[in-house]
PDB file of N, CA, C and O in Angstrom:
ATOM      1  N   UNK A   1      95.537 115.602 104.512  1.00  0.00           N
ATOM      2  CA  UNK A   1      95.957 116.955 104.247  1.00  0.00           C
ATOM      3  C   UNK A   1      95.146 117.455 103.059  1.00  0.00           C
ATOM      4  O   UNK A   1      95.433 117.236 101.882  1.00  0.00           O
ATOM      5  N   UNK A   2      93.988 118.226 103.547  1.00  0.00           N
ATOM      6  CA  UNK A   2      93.567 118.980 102.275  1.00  0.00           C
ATOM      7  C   UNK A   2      94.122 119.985 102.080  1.00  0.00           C
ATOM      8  O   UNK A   2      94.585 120.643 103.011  1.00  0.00           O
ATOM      9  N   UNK A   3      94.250 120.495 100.335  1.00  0.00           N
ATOM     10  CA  UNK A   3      95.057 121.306  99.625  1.00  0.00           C
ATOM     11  C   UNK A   3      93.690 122.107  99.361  1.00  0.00           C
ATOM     12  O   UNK A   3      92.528 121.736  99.525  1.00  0.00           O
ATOM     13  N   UNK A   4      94.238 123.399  98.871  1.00  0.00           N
ATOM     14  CA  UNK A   4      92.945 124.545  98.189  1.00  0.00           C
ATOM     15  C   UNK A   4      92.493 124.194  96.946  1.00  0.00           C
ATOM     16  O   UNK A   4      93.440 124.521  96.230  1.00  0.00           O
ATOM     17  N   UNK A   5      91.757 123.795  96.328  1.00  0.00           N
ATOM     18  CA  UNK A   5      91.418 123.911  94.997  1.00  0.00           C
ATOM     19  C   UNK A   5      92.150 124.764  94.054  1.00  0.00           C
ATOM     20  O   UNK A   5      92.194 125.958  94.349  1.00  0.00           O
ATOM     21  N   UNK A   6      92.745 124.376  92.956  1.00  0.00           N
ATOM     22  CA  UNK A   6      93.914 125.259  92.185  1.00  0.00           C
ATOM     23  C   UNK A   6      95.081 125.376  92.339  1.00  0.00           C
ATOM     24  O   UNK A   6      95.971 126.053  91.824  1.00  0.00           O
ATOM     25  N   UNK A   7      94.993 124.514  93.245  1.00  0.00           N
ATOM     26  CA  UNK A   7      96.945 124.195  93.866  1.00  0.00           C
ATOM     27  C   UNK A   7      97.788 123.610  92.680  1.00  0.00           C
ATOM     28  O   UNK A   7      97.534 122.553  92.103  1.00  0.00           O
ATOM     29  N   UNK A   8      99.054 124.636  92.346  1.00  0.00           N
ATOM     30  CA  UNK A   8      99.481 123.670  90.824  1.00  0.00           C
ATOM     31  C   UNK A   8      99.939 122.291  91.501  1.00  0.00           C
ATOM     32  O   UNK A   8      99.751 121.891  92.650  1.00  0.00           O
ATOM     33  N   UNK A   9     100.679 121.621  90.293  1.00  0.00           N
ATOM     34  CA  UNK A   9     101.247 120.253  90.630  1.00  0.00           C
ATOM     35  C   UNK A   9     102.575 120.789  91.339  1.00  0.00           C
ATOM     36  O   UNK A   9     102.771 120.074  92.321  1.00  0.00           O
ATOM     37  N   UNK A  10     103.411 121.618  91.242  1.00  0.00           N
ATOM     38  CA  UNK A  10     104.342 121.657  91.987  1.00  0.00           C
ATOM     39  C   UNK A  10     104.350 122.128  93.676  1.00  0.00           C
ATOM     40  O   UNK A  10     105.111 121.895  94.615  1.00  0.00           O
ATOM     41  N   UNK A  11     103.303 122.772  93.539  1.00  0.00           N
ATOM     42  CA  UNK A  11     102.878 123.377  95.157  1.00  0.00           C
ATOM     43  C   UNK A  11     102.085 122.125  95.511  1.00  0.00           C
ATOM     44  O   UNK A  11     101.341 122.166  96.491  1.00  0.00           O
ATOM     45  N   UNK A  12     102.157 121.358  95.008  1.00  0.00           N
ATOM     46  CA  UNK A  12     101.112 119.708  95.444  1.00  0.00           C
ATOM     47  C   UNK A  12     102.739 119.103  96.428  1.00  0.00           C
ATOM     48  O   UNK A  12     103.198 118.884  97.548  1.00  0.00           O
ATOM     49  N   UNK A  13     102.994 119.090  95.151  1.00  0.00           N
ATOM     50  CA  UNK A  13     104.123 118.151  95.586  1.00  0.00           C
ATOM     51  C   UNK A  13     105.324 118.503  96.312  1.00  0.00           C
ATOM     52  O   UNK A  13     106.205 117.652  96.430  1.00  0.00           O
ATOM     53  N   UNK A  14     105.482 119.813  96.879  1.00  0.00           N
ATOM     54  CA  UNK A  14     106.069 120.692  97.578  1.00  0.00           C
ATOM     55  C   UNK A  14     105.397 120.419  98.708  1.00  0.00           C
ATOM     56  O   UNK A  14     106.193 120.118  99.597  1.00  0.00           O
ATOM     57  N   UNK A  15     104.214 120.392  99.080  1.00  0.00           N
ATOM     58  CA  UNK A  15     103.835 120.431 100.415  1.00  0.00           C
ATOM     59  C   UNK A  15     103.642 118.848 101.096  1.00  0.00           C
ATOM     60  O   UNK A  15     103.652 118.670 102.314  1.00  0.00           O
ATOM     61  N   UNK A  16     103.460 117.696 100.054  1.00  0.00           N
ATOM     62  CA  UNK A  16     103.807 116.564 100.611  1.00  0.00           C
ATOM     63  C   UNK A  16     105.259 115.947 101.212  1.00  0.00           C
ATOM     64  O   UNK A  16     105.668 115.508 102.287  1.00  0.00           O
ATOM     65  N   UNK A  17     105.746 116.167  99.955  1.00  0.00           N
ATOM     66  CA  UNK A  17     107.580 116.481  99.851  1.00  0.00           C
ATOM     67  C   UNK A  17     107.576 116.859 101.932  1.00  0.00           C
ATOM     68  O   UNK A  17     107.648 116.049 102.856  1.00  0.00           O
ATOM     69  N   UNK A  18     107.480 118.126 101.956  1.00  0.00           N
ATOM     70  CA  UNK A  18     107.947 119.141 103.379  1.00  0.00           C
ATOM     71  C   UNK A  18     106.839 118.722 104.330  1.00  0.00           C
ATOM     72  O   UNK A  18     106.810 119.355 105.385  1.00  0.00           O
ATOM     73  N   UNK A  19     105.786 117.639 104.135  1.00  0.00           N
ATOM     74  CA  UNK A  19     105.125 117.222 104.955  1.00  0.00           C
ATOM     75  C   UNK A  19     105.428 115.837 105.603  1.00  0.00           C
ATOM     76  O   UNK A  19     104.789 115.301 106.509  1.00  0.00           O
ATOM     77  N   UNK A  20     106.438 115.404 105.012  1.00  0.00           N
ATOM     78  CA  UNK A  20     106.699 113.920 105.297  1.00  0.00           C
ATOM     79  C   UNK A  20     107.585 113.606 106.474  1.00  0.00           C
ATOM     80  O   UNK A  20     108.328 114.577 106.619  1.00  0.00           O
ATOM     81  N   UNK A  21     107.837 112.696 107.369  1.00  0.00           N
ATOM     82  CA  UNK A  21     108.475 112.564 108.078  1.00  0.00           C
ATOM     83  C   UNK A  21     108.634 111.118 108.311  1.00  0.00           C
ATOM     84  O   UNK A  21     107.855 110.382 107.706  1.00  0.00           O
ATOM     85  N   UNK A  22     109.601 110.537 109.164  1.00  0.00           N
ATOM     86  CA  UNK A  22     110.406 109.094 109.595  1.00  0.00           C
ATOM     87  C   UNK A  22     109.867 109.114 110.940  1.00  0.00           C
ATOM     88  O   UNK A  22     110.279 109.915 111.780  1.00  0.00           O
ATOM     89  N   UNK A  23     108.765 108.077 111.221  1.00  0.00           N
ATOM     90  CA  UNK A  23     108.473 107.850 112.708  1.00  0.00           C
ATOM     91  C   UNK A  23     109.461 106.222 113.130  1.00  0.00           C
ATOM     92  O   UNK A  23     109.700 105.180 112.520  1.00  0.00           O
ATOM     93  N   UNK A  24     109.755 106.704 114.314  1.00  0.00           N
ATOM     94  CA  UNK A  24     110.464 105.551 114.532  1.00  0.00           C
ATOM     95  C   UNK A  24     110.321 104.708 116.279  1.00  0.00           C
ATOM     96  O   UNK A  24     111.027 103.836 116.785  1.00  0.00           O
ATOM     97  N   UNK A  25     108.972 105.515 116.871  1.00  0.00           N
ATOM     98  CA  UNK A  25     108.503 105.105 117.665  1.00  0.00           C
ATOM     99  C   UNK A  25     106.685 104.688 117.853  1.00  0.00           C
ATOM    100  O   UNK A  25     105.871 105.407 118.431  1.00  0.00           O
ATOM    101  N   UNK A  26     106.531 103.996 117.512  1.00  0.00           N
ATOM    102  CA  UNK A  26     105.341 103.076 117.317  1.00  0.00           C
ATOM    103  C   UNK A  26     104.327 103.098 119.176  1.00  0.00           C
ATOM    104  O   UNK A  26     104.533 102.840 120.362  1.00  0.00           O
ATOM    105  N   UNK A  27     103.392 103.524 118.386  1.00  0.00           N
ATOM    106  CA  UNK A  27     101.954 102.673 119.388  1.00  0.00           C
ATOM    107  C   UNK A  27     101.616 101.462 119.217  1.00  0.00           C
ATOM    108  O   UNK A  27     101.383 100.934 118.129  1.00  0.00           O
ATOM    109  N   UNK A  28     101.554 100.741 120.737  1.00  0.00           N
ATOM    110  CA  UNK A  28     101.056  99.731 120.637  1.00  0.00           C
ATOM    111  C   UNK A  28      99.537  99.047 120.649  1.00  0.00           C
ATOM    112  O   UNK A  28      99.431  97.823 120.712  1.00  0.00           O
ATOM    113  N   UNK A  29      98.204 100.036 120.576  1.00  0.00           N
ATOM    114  CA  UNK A  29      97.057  99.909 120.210  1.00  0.00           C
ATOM    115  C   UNK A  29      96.659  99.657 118.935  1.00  0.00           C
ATOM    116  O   UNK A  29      96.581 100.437 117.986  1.00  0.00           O
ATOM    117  N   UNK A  30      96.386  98.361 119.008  1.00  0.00           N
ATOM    118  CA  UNK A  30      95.781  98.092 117.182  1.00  0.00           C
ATOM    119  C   UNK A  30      95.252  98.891 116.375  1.00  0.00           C
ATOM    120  O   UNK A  30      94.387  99.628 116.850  1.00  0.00           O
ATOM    121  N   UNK A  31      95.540  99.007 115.083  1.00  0.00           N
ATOM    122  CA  UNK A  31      94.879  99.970 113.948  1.00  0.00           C
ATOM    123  C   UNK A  31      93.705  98.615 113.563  1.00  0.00           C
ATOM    124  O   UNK A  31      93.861  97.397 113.650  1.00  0.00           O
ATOM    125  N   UNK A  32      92.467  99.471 113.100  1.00  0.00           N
ATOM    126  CA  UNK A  32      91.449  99.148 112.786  1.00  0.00           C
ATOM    127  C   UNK A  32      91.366  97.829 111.588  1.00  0.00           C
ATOM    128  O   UNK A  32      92.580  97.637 111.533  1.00  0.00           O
ATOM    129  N   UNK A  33      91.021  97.222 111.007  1.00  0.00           N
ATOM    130  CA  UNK A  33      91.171  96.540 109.250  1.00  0.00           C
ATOM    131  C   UNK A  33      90.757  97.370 108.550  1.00  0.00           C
ATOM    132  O   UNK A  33      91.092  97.167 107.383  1.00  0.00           O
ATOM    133  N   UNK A  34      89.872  98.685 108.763  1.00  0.00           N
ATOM    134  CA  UNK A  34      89.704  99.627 107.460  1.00  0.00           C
ATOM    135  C   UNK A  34      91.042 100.922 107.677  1.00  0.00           C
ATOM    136  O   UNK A  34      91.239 101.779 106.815  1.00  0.00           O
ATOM    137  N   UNK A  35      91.653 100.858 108.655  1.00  0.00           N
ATOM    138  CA  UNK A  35      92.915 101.999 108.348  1.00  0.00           C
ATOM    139  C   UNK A  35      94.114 100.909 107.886  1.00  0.00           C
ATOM    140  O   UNK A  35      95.238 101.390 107.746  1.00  0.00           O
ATOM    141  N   UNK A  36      93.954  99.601 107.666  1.00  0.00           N
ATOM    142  CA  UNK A  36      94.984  99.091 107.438  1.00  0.00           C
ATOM    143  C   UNK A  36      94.959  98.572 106.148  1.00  0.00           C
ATOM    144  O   UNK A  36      95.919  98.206 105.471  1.00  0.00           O
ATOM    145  N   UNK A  37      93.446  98.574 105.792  1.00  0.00           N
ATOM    146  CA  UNK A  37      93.375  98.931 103.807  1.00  0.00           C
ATOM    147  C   UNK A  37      92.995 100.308 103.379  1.00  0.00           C
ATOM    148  O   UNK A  37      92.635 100.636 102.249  1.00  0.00           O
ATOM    149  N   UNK A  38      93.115 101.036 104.381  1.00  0.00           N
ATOM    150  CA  UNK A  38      93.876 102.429 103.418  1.00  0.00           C
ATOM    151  C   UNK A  38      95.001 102.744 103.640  1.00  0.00           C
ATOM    152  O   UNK A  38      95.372 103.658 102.904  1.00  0.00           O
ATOM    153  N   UNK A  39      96.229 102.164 104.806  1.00  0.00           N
ATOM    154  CA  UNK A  39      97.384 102.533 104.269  1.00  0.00           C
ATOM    155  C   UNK A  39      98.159 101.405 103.510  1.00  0.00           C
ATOM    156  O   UNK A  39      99.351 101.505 103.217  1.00  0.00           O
ATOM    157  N   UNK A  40      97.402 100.360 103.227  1.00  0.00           N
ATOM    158  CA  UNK A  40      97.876  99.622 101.888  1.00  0.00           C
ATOM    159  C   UNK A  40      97.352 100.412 100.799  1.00  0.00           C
ATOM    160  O   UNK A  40      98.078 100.841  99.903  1.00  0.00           O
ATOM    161  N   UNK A  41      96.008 100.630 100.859  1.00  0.00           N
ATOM    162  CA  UNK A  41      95.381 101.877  99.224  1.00  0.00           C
ATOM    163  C   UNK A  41      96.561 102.777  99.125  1.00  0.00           C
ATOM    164  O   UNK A  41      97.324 102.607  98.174  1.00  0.00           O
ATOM    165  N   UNK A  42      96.753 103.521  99.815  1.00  0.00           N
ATOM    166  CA  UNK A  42      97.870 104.519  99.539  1.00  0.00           C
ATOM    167  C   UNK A  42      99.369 103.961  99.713  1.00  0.00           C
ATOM    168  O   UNK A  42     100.194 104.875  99.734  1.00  0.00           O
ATOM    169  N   UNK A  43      99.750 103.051  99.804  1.00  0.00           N
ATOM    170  CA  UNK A  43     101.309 102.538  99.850  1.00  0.00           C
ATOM    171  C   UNK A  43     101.006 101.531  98.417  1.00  0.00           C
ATOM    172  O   UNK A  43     101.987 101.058  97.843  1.00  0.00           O
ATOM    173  N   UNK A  44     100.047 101.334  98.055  1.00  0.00           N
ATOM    174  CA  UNK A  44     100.096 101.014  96.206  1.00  0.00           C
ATOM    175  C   UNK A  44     100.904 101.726  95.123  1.00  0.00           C
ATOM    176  O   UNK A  44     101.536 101.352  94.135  1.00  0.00           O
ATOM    177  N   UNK A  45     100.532 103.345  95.915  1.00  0.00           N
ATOM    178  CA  UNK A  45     100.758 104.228  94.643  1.00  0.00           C
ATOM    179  C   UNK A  45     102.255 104.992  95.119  1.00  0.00           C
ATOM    180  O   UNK A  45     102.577 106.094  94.675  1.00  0.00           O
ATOM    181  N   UNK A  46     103.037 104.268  96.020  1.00  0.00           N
ATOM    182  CA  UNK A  46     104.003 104.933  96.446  1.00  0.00           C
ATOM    183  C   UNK A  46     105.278 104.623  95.272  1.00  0.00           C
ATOM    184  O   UNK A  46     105.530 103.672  94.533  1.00  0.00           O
ATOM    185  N   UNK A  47     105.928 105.978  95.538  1.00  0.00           N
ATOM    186  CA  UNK A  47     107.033 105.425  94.620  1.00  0.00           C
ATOM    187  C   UNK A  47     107.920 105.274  95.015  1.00  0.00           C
ATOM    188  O   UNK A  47     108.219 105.844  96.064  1.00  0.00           O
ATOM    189  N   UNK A  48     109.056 104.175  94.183  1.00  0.00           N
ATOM    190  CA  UNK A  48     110.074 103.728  94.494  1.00  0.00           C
ATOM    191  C   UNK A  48     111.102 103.935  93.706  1.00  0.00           C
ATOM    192  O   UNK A  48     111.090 103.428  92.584  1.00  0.00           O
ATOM    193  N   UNK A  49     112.338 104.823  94.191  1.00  0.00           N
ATOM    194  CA  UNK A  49     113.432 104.589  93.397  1.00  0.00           C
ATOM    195  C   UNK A  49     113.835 103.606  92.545  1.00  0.00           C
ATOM    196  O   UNK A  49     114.416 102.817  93.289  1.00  0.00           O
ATOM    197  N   UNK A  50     113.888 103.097  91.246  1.00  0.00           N
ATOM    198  CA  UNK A  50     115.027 102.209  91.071  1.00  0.00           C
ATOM    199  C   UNK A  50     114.673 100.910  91.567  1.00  0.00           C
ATOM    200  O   UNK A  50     115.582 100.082  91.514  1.00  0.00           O
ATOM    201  N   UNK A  51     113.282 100.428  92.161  1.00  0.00           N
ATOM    202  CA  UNK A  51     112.887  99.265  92.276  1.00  0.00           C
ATOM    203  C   UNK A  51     111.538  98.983  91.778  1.00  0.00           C
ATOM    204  O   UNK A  51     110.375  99.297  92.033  1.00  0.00           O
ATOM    205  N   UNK A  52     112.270  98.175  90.868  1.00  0.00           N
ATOM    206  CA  UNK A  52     111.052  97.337  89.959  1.00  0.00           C
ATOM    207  C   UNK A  52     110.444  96.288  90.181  1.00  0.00           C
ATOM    208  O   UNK A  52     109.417  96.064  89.540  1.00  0.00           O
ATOM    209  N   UNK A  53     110.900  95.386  91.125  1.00  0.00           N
ATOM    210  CA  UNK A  53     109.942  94.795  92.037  1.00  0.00           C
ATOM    211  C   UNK A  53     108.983  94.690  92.727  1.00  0.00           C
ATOM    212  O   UNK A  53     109.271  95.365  93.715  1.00  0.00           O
ATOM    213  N   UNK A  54     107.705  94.157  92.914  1.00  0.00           N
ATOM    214  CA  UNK A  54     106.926  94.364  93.278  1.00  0.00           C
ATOM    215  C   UNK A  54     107.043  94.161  95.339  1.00  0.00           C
ATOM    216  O   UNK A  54     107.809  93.408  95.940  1.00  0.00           O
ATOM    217  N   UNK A  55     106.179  94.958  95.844  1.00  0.00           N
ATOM    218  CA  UNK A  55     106.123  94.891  97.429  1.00  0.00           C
ATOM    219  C   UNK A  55     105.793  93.686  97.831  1.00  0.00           C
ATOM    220  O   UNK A  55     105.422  92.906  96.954  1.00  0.00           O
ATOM    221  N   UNK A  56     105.821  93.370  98.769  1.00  0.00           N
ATOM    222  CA  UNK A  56     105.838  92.419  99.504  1.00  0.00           C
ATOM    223  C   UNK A  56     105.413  92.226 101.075  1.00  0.00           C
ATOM    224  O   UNK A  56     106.272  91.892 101.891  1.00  0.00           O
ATOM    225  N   UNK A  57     104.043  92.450 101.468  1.00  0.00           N
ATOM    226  CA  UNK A  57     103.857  92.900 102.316  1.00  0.00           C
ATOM    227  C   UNK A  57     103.161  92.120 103.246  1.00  0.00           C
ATOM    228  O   UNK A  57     102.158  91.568 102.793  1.00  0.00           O
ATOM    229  N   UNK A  58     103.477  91.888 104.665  1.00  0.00           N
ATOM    230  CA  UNK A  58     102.762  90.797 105.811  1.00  0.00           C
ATOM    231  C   UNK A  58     101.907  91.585 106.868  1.00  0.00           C
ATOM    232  O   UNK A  58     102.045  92.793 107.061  1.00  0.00           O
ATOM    233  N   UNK A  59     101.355  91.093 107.276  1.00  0.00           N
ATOM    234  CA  UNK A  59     100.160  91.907 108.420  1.00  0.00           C
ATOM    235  C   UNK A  59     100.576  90.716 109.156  1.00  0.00           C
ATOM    236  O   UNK A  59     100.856  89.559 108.844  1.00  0.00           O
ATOM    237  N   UNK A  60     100.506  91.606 110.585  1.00  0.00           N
ATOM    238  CA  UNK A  60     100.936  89.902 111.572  1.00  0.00           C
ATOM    239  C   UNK A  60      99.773  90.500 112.788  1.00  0.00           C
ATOM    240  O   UNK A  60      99.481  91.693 112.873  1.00  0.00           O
ATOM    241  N   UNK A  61      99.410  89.820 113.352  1.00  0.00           N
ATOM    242  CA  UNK A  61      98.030  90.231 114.313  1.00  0.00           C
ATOM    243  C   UNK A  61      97.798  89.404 115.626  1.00  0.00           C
ATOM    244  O   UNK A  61      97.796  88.267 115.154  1.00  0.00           O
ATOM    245  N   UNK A  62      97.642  89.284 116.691  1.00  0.00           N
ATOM    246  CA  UNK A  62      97.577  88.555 117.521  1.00  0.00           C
ATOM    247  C   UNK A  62      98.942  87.839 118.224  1.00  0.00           C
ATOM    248  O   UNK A  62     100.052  88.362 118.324  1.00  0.00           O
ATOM    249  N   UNK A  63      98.603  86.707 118.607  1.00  0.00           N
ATOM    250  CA  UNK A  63      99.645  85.964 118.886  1.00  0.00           C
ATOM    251  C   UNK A  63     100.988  85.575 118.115  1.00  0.00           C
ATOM    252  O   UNK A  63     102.028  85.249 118.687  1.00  0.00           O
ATOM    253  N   UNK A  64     100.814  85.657 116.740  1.00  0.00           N
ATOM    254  CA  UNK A  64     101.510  85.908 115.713  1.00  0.00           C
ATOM    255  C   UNK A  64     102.271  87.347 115.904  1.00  0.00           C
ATOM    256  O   UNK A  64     103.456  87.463 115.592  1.00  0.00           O
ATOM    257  N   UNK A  65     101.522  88.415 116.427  1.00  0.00           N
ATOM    258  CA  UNK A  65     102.669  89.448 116.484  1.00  0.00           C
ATOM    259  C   UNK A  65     103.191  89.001 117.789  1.00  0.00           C
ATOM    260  O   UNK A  65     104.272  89.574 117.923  1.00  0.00           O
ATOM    261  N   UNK A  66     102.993  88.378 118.651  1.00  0.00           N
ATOM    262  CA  UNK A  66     103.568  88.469 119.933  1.00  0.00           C
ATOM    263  C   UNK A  66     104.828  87.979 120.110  1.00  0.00           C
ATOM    264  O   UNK A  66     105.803  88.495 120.656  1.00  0.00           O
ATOM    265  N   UNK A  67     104.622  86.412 119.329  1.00  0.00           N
ATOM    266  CA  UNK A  67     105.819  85.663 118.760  1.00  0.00           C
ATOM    267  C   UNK A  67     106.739  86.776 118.186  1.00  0.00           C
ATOM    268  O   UNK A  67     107.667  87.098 118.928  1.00  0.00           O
ATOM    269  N   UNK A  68     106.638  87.463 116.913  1.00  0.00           N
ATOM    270  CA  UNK A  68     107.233  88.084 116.073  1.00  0.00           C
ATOM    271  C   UNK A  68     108.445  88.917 116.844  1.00  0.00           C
ATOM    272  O   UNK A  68     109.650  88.861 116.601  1.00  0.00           O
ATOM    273  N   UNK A  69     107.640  89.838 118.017  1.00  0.00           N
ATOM    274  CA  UNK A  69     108.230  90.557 118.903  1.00  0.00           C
ATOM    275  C   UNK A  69     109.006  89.849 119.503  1.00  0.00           C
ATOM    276  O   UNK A  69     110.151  89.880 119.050  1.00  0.00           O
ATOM    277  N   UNK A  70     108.753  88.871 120.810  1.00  0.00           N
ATOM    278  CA  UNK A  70     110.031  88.262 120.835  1.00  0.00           C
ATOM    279  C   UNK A  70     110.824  87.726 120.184  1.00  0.00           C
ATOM    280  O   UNK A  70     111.986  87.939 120.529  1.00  0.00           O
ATOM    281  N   UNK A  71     110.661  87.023 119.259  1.00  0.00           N
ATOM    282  CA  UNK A  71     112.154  86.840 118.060  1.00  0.00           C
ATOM    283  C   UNK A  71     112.623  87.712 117.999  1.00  0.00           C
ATOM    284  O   UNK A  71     113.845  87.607 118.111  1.00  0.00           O
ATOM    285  N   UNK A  72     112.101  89.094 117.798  1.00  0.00           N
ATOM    286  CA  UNK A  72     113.158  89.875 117.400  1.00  0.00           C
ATOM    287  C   UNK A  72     113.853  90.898 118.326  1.00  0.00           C
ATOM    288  O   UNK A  72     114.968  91.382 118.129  1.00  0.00           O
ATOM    289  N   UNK A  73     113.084  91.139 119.295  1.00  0.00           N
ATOM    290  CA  UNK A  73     113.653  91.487 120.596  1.00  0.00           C
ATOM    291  C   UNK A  73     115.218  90.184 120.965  1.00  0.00           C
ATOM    292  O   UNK A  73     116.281  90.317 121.572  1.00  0.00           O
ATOM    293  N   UNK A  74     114.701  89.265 120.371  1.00  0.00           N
ATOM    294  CA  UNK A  74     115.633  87.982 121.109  1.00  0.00           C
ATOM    295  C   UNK A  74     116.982  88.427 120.274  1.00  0.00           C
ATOM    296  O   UNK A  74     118.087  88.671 120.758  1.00  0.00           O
ATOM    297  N   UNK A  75     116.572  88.467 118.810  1.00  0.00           N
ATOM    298  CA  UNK A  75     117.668  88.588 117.876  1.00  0.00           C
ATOM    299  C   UNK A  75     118.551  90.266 117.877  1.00  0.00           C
ATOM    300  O   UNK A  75     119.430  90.711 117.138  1.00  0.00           O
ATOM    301  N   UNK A  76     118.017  90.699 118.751  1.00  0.00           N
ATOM    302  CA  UNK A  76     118.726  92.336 119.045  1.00  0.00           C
ATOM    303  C   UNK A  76     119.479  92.406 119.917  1.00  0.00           C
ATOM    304  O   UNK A  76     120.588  92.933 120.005  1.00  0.00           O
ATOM    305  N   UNK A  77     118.812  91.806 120.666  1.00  0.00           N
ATOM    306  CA  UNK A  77     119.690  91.574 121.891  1.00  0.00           C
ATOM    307  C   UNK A  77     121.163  90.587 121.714  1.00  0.00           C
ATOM    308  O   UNK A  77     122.212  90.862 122.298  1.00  0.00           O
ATOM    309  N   UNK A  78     121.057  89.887 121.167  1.00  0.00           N
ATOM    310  CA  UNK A  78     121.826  88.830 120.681  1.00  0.00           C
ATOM    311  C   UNK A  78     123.131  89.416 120.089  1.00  0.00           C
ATOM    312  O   UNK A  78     124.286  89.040 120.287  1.00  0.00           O
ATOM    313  N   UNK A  79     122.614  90.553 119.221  1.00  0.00           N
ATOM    314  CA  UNK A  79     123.592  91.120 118.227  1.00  0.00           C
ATOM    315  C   UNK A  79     124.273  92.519 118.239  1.00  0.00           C
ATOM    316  O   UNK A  79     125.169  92.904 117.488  1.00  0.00           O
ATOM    317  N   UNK A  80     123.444  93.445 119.609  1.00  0.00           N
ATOM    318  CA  UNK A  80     123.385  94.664 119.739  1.00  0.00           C
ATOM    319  C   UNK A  80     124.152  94.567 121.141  1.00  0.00           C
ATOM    320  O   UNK A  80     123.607  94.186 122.177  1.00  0.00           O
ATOM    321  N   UNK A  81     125.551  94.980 121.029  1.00  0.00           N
ATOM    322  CA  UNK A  81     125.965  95.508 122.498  1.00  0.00           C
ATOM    323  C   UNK A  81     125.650  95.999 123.177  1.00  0.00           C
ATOM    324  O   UNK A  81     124.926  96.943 122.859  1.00  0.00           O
ATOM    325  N   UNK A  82     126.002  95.708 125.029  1.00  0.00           N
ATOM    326  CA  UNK A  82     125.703  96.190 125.899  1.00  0.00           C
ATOM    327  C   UNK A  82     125.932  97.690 125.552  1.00  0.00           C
ATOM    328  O   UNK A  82     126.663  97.899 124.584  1.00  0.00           O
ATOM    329  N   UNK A  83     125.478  98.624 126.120  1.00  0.00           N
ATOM    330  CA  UNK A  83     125.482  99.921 126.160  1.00  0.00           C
ATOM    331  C   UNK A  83     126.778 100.272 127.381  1.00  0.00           C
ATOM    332  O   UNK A  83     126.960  99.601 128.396  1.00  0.00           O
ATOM    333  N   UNK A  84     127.645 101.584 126.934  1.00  0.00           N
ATOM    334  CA  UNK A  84     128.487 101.436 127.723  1.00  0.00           C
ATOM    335  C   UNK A  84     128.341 102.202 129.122  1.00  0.00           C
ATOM    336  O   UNK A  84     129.134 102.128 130.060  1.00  0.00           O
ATOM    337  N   UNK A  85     127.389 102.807 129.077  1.00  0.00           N
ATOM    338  CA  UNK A  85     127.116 103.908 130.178  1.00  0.00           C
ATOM    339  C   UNK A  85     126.694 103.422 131.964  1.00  0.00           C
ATOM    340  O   UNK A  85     126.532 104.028 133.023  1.00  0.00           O
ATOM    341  N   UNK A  86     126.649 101.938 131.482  1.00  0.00           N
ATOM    342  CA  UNK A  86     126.483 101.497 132.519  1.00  0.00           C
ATOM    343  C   UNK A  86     124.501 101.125 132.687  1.00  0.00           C
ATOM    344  O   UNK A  86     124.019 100.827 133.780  1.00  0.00           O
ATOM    345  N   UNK A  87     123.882 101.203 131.757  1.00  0.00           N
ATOM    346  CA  UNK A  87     122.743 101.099 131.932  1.00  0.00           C
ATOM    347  C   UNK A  87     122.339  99.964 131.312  1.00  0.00           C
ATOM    348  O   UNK A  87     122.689  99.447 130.251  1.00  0.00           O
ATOM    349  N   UNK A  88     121.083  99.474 132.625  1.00  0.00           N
ATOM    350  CA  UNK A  88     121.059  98.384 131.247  1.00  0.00           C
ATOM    351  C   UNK A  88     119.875  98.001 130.900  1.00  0.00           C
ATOM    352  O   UNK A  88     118.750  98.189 131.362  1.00  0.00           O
ATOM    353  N   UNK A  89     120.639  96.975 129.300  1.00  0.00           N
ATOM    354  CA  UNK A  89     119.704  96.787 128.211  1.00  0.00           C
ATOM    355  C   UNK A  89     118.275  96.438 128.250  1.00  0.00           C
ATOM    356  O   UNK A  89     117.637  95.717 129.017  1.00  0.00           O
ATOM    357  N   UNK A  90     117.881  97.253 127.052  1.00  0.00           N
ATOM    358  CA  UNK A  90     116.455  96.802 127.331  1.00  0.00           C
ATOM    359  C   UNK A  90     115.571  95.417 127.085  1.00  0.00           C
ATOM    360  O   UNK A  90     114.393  95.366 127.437  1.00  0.00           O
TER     361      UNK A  90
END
C-alpha cells in the first residue's frame, strides 16, 4: 500500500488501522522463500499488546506440512462435534 508523500502519522496509521483484515481461508499453493522472509521482515516490527515475550515462529514445508495437516485435521475431528444439520463432517 503506497501512501502520498506528506501523509501525517495519523492518516498513516488510520489507513493501515481500516486496511487490515482476519483471513481465515488459506491457499494451498506454496509461497516463495523470498515472500516468506518478507512476511517474517514485517511480522518483526509488529506490535503486541501486553506481550513481552519474544515470537516464536515454525515454517513447516513438505512432508512435514502434510503430517502437520493430518494431526490436526485428526485432532478436530476428535474434539469438534458432528454438525447437527445432518451433513457430514469434513
Amino acid at each position: 500500500m503506497a501512501l502520498p508523500r506528506g501523509t501525517s502519522a495519523d492518516e498513516t496509521l488510520l489507513c493501515f488501522m481500516t486496511g487490515r483484515f482476519s483471513c481465515r481461508v488459506f491457499r494451498g499453493d506454496p509461497r516463495s522463500p523470498k515472500t516468506i522472509r518478507r512476511i517474517l521482515h514485517i511480522a518483526q516490527r509488529t506490535p503486541s499488546w501486553r506481550a513481552p515475550e519474544p515470537w516464536q515462529v515454525g515454517i513447516v514445508i513438505g512432508r512435514g506440512l502434510d503430517r502437520l495437516r493430518a494431526t490436526q485435521t485428526s485432532m478436530t475431528r476428535e474434539v469438534v462435534p458432528p454438525f447437527r444439520t445432518g451433513l457430514q463432517r469434513f
